[in-house]
C-alpha positions as CSV (number, residue, x, y, z in Angstrom):
1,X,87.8,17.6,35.2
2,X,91.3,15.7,35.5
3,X,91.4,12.0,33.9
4,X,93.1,9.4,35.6
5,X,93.9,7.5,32.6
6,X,94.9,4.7,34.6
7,X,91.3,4.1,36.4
8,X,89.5,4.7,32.7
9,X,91.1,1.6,30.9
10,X,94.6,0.0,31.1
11,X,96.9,1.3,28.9
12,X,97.9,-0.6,25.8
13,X,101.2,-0.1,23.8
14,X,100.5,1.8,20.7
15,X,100.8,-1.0,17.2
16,X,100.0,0.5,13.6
17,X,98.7,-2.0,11.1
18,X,101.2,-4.2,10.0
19,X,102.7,-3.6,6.4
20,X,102.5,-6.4,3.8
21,X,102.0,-5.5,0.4
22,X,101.5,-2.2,-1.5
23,X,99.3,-1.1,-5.0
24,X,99.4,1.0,-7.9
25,X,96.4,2.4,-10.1
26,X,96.8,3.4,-14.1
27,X,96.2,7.0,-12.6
28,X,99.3,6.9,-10.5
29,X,101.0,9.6,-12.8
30,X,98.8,12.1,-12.8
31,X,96.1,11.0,-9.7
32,X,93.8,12.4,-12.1
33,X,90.6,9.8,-12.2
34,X,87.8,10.3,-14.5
35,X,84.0,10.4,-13.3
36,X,82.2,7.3,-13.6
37,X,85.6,5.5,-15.4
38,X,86.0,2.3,-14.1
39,X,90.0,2.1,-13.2
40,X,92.2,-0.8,-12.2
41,X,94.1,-1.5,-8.9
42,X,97.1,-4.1,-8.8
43,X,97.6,-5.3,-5.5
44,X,101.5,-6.6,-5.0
45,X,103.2,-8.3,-2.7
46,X,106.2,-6.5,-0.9
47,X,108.8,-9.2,-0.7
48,X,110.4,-7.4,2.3
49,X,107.6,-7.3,4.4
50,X,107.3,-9.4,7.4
51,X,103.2,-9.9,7.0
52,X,102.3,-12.3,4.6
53,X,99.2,-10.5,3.1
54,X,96.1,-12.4,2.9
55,X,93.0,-12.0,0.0
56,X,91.4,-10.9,-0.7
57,X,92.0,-6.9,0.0
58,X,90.1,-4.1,0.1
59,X,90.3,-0.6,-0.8
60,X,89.1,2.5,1.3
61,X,88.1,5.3,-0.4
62,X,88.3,8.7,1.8
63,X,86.9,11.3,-0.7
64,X,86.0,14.7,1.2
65,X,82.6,15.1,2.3
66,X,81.6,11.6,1.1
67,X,81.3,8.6,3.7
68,X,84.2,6.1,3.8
69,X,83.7,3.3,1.1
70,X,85.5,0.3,1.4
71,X,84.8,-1.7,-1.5
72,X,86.9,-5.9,-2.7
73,X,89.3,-5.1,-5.3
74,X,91.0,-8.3,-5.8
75,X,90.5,-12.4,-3.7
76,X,94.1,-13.3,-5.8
77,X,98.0,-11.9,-5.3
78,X,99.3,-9.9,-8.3
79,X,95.6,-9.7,-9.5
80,X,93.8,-6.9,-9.9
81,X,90.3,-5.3,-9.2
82,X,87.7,-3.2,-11.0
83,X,86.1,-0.5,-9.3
84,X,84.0,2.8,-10.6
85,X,84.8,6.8,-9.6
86,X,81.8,7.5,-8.6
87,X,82.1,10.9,-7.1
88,X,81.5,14.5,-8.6
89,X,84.3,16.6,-10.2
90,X,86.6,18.2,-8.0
91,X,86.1,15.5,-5.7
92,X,89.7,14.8,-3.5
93,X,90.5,11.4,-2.3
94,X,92.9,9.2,-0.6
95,X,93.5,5.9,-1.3
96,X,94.2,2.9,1.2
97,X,94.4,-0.7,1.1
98,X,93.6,-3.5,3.5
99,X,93.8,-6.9,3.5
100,X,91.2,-9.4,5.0
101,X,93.6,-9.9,8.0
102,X,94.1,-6.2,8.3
103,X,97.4,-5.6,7.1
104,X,97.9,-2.2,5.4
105,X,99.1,-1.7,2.0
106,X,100.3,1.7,2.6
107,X,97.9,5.3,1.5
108,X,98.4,7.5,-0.9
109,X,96.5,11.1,-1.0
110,X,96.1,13.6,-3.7
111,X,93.6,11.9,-6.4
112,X,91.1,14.1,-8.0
113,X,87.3,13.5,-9.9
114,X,87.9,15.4,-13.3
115,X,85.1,15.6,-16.0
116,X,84.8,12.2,-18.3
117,X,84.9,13.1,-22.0
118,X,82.4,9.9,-22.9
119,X,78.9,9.3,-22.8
120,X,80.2,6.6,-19.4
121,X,77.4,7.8,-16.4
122,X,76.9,5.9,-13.2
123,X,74.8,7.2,-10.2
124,X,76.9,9.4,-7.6
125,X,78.0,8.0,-4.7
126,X,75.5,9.5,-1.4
127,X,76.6,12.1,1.1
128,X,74.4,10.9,3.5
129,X,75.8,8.8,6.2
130,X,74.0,8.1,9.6
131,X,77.4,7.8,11.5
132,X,79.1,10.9,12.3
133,X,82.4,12.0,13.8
134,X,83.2,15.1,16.2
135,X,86.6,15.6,16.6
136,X,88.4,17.8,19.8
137,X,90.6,19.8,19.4
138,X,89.3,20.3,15.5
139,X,93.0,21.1,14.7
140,X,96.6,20.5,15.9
141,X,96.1,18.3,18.8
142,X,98.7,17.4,21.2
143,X,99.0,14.4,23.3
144,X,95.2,13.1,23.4
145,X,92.1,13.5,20.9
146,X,88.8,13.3,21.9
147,X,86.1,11.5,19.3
148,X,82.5,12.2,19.7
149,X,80.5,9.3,17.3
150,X,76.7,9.7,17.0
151,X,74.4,7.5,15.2
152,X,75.5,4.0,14.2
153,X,75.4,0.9,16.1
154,X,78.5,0.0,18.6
155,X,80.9,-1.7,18.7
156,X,82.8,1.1,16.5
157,X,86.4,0.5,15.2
158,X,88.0,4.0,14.9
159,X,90.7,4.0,12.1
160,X,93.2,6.7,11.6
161,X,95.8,6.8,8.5
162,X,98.3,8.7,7.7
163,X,99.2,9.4,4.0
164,X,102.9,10.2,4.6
165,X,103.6,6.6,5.4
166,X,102.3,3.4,5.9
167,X,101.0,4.1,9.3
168,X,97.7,3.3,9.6
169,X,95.9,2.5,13.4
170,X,92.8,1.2,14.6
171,X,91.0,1.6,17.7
172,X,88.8,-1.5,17.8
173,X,85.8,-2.7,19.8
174,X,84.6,1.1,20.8
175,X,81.8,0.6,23.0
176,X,81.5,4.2,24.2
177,X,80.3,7.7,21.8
178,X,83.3,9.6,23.6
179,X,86.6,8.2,23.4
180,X,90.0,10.0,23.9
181,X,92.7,8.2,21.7
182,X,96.4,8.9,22.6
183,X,97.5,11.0,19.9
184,X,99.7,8.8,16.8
185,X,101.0,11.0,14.6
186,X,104.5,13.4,14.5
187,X,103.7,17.3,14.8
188,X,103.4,18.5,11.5
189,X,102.2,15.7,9.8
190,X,98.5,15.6,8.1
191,X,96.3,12.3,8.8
192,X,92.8,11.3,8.3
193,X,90.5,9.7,10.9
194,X,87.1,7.5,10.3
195,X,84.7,5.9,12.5
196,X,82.9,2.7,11.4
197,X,79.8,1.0,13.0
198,X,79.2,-2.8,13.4
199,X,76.8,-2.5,10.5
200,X,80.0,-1.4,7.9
201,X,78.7,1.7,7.7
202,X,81.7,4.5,7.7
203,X,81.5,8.4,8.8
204,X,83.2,10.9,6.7
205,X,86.5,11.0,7.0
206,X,88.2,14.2,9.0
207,X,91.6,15.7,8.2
208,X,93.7,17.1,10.4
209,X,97.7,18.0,11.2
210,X,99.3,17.0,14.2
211,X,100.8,19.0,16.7
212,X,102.3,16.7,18.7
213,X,105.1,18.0,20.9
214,X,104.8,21.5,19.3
215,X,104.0,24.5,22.1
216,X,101.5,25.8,19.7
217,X,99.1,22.3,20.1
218,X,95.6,22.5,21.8
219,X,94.5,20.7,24.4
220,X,91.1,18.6,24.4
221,X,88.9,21.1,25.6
222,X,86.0,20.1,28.3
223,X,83.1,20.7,26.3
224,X,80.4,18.0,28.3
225,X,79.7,20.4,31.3
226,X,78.9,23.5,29.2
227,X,76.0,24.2,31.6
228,X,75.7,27.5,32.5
229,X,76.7,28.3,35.8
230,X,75.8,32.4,35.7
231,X,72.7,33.2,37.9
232,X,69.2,34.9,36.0
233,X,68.9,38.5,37.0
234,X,65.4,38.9,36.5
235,X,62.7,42.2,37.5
236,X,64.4,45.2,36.0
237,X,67.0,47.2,37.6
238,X,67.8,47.0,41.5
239,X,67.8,50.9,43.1
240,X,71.6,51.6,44.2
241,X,74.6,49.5,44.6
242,X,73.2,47.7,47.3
243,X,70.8,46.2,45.7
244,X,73.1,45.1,42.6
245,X,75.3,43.5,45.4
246,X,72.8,41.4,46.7
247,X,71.8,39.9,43.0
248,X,75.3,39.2,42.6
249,X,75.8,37.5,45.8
250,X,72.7,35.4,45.1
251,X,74.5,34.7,41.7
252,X,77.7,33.5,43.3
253,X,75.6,31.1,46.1
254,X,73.7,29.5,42.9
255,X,76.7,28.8,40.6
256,X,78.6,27.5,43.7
257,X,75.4,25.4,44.6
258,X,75.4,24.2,40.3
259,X,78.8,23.7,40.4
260,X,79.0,21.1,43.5
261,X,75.9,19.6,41.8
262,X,78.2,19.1,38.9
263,X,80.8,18.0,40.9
264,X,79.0,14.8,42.6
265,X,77.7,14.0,39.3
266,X,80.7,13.3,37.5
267,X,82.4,11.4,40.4
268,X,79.7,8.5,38.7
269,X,80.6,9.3,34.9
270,X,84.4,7.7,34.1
271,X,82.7,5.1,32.1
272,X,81.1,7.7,29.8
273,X,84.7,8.5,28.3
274,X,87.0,5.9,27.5
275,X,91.0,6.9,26.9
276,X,92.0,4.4,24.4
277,X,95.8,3.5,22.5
278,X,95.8,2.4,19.3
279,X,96.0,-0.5,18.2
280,X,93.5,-1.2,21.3
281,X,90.9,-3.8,21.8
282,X,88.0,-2.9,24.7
283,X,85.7,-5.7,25.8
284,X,83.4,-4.1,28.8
């Protein structure tokens, strides 16, 4: 099925997350964090930037196979906030930081849990999460990306960051499961993508690397008309090749029958898939 992306919803020019301040933790040098150690954040701001960063800010924790926490770390400039690692060893995060206006403080990937050497405990963070996110292509994606979001209640704001920079993007406002979002991010480059619900309540957070531009991308693939369109043979085998020919005639006449079926069907469907830009806003 071809997408005119111009019926769907009316394209918006693409805005990351404007860039106002930036942080530090004492684990900067060796992004090793301790389990259960409760570890500092100093939230500063950039005196170049053009956003005036407002408190207080937030940080988002995208540890692997954990749902996305976003937990206050600070209501004051140059102040700092206290928060606990509560993940298992081995865990890998990335770090980003948000003010309450929405302006990014950049990202920065590569922390690791390690084991605490105390007697510190604190109860580990769930896996569980009630909002999930399918992602197609799973892996180097071209021009569009398709999200699939199931549980959760809309409206869902779709954020995607990229660690090598301070781009960070949200699709806000998502009334729809099935949204394609114009793909953001240079081939080559890895970036992580989240989906939360009006509730606060965050996905897990999925990595992937871009392949933008490159001839080696993929394609969203059409994966919502899956239906089978091959005819049951049924009763054993037919005597001769004449009687094979006629089962496989009958075959053809159904899946052409299935297939206009189809057809009608999705001429009434375009609001089931929205094709969004980040930073977009949808009110339907």
């Amino acid at each position: 099925m071809v997408l005119d992306k111009s019926v769907l919803v009316q394209k918006q020019s693409a805005i990351k997350v404007p860039y106002g301040f930036w942080f530090e933790t004492q684990f900067n040098n060796t992004k090793q964090i301790p389990q259960c150690a409760q570890w500092w954040l100093t939230t500063i701001v950039d005196p170049a930037a053009t956003e005036v960063p407002t408190p207080p800010f937030y940080i988002q924790v995208l540890a692997e196979g954990y749902p996305v926490q976003a937990v206050q770390t600070s209501d004051k400039f140059l102040a700092t906030g206290l928060w606990t690692a509560n993940y298992p060893p081995g865990t890998n995060m990335t770090l980003a930081m948000l003010d309450s206006r929405g302006s990014t403080g950049g990202s920065v990937e590569g922390y690791s849990i390690v084991p605490y050497g105390g007697n510190m405990s604190c109860v580990t963070a769930s896996a569980v999460t009630n909002v999930e996110l399918s992602v197609n292509p799973t892996e180097y994606p071209c021009e569009d990306i398709e999200f699939d979001i199931q549980g959760g209640k809309a409206p869902y704001n779709l954020t995607i960051v990229n660690p090598l920079g301070v781009n960070t993007l949200n699709v806000t406002g998502i009334k729809d499961h099935r949204v394609q979002v114009i793909n953001p991010s240079p081939v080559d480059t890895s970036f992580s993508v989240f989906v939360t619900d009006s509730t606060g309540t965050s996905s897990k957070a999925r990595t992937m690397t871009s392949g933008l531009g490159n001839v080696g991308c993929f394609p969203v693939q059409n994966l919502h008309n899956s239906e089978s369109h091959n005819g049951a043979i049924a009763g054993g085998t037919v005597g001769g090749v004449a009687g094979l020919g006629l089962l496989l005639v009958a075959a053809w006449l159904l899946w052409r029958r299935r297939r206009k079926a189809n057809l009608e069907a999705n001429k009434h469907k375009g609001d089931d898939l929205a094709l969004l830009c980040p930073f977009s806003h949808v009110d339907r």
